[in-house]
N, C-alpha and C positions, 0 to 999 in steps of 0.2 A: 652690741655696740662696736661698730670699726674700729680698731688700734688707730693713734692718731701718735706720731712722733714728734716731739717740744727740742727745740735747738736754738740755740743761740748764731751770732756773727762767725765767718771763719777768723783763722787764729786766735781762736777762742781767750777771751784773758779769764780773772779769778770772777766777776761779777755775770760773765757769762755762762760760765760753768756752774757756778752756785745757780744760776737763776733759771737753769734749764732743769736741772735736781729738784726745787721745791716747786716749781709752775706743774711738774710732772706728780709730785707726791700732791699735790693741791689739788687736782682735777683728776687724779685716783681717788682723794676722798669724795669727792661730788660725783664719784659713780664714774667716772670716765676711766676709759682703757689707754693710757699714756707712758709713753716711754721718754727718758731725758737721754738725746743722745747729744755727740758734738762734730761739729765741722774741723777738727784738728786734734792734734795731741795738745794736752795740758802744760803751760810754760810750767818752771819751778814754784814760781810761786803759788801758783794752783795745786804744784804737788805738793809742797809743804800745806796749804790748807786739809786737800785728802788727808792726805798721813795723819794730822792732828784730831781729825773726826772720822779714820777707821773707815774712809771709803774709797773703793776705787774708782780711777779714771771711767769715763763716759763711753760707751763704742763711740769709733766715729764711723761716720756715715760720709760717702763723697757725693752719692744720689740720693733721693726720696723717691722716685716716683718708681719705685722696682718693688718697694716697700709697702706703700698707704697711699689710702688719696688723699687724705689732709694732713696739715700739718700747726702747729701754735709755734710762732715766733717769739722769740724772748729779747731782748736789748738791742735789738737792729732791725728796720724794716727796708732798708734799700736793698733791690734786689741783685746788685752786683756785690755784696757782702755776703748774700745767703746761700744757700745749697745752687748749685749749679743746675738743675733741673725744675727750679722754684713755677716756673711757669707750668710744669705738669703736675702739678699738685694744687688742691685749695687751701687757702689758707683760714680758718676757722677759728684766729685768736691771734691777737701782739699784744706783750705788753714792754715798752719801751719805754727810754725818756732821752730820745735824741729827736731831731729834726724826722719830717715825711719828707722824703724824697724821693720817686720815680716808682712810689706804689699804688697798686690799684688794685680790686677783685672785682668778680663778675658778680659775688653774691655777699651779702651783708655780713658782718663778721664782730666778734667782742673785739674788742681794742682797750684797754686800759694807757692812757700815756700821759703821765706825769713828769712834772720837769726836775724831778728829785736828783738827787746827786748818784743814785747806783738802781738798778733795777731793783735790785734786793730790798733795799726803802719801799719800792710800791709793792712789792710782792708780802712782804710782812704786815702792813696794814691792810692787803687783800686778807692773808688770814685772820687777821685781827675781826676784820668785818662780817667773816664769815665763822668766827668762833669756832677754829678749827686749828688743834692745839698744833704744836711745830716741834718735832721731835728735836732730840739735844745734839744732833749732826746735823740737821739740814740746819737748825739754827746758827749752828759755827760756820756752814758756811756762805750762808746768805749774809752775818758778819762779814767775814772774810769776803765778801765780795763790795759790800758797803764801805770796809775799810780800805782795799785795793782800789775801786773809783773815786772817793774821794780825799783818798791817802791821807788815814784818818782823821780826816774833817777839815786837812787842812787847804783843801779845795776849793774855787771858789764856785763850784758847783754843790757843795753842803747848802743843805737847807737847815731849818728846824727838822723836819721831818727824817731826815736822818742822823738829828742831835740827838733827838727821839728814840730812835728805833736803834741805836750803838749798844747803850748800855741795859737795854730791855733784851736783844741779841744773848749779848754778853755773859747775862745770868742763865738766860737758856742752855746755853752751851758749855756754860763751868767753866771762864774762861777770864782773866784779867784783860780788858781791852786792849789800852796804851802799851801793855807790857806785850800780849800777843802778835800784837796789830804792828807791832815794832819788827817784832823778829818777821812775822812773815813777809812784811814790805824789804826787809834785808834778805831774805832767801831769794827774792828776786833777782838780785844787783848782783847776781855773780857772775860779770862777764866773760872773765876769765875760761870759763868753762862753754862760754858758750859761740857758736861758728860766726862769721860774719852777716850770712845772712838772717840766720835768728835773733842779729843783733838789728839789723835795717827792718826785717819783714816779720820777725816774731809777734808784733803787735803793730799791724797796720792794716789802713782801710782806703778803699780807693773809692774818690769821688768825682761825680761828673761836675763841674765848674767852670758853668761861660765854653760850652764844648768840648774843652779840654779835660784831660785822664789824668788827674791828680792823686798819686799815690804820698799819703801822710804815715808815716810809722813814728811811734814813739817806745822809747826805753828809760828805766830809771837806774840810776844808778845812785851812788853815795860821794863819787869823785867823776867828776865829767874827763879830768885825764885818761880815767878809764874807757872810756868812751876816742877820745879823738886821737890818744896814742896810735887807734887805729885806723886813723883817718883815712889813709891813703886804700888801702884794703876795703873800707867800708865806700867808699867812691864806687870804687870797680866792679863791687858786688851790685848796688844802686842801678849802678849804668847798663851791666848784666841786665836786673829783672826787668828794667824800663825797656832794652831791646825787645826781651823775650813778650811781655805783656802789650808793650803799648802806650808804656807813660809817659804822656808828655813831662808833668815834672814828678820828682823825684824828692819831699822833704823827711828828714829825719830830724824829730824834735828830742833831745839828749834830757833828762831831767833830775836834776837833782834832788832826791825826797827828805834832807835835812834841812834846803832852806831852799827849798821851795820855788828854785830859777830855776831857766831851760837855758842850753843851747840850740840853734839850729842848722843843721847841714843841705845844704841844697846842691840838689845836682839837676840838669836836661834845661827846658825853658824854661819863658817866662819871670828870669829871672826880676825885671821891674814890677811885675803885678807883687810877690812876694813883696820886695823891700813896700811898696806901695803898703800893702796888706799892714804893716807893723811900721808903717812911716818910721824905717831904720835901711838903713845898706848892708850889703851883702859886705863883707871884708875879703881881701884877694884867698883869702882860704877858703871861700864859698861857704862861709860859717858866718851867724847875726845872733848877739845874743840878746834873749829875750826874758830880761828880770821881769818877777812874779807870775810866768807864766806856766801853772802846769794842766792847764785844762787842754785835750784836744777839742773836746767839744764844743766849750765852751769861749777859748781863746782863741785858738787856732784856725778851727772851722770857717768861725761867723765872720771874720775880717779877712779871709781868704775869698770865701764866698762875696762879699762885698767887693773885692778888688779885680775878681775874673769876671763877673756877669755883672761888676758897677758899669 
């Protein structure tokens, strides 16, 4: 049977990385030959998940098609977030729960896509269904990546099915939720350590919207000052990759994981479809704050999307 390699979005976050690891241990037990790799190095917070469950980081990969001809998608099917060679490969599996946007294949394929709050939720009820036990590391971290998308649960992308699937996680892994699920959402936040652009592009994805190149990144933090002390330096950086890439705009959603608001920074065009999108204005710092917002998905995405191609 052909080796087939399972990967997640680039800038991999925690729920990408877990869900490239158990898609892969999943589809070894049903007899397939599968490797979990990734499209980037792992943020902190993904390393503190590894460190907690004894595994290391993922190779990364920049091509596939040097490699395999097929490939299983994990949490992303747009093809400007995937491996850069997507198009010389098949794709033979996704399991997602974001929006379909600008995918296609020439030949029929599994797809699982549920609108659950982390991939990690459909991938443990995959095992559940296929009674196919879940070792006590891939469990912490398909946790850990449950708890990283929907910061834990306080998302408004949580379902039941990941109210579900926390504390069933939880026991697998030897692991107090709330109490874990804490410190690793704080091993995130440590900006201080980290460069400017891993603070704009460490977690971001670019969308096509109404023809325009909308790059969206987000960061959590615990004090948003940590965030906008840098404001002027995170501008520059922004303006930087929008040169180098091609973005027409440029948003940075700042987030706070104690209570649960964002800010936003916006740099390049368009600046009225934005304020349009969250019927709020831009303030002369090029900053809108956006109380109770921390989904990109779910918040940010769909009223973006309505305001570029309304």
């Amino acid at each position: 049977m052909t080796k087939e390699l399972v990967f997640g979005h680039q800038n991999p976050d925690t729920d990408t990385i877990a869900s490239a690891m158990a898609f892969a241990y999943y589809q070894n037990q049903l007899g397939y030959e599968a490797e979990a790799v990734a499209l980037g190095e792992p943020n902190d917070e993904t390393k503190f998940a590894l460190n907690q469950f004894g595994l290391k980081p993922l190779r990364v990969i920049e091509t596939a098609a040097n490699e395999v001809e097929s490939v299983m998608l994990v949490d992303h099917n747009e093809p400007q977030q995937s491996v850069s060679d997507l198009d010389q490969v098949s794709v033979s599996h996704v399991v997602d729960h974001h929006r379909i946007n600008g995918f296609n294949t020439a030949a029929p394929l599994y797809m699982q896509l549920r609108p659950f709050g982390s991939v990690s939720t459909i991938l443990t009820e995959m095992f559940q269904a296929k009674n196919i036990n879940i070792p006590a590391e891939i469990a912490g971290m398909l946790l850990s990546g449950l708890i990283s998308d929907t910061l834990l649960l306080k998302s408004p992308t949580t379902t039941d099915h990941d109210r579900e699937a926390l504390p069933y996680l939880a026991k697998l892994a030897g692991v107090d939720a709330d109490k874990y699920g804490l410190e690793m959402l704080k091993a995130g936040t440590n900006l201080a350590a980290k460069s400017d652009e891993q603070i704009v592009d460490g977690d971001a994805k670019t969308f096509e919207l109404g023809g325009t190149k909308v790059r969206i990144g987000q960061v959590n933090t615990v004090d948003l000052n940590d965030v906008f002390d840098r404001q002027a330096d995170l501008e520059t950086k922004m303006n930087e990759l929008s040169a180098t890439n091609g973005y027409d705009t440029f948003l940075l959603v700042a987030t706070n994981i104690l209570d649960s608001d964002s800010e936003l920074l916006f740099v390049g065009a368009n600046a009225d479809k934005v304020e349009a999108a969250f019927d709020a204005k831009l303030n002369d710092q090029h900053r809108m704050a956006l109380p109770g917002v921390v989904s990109r998905k779910k918040q940010v995405v769909p009223p973006l999307t309505a305001a570029f191609e309304g």
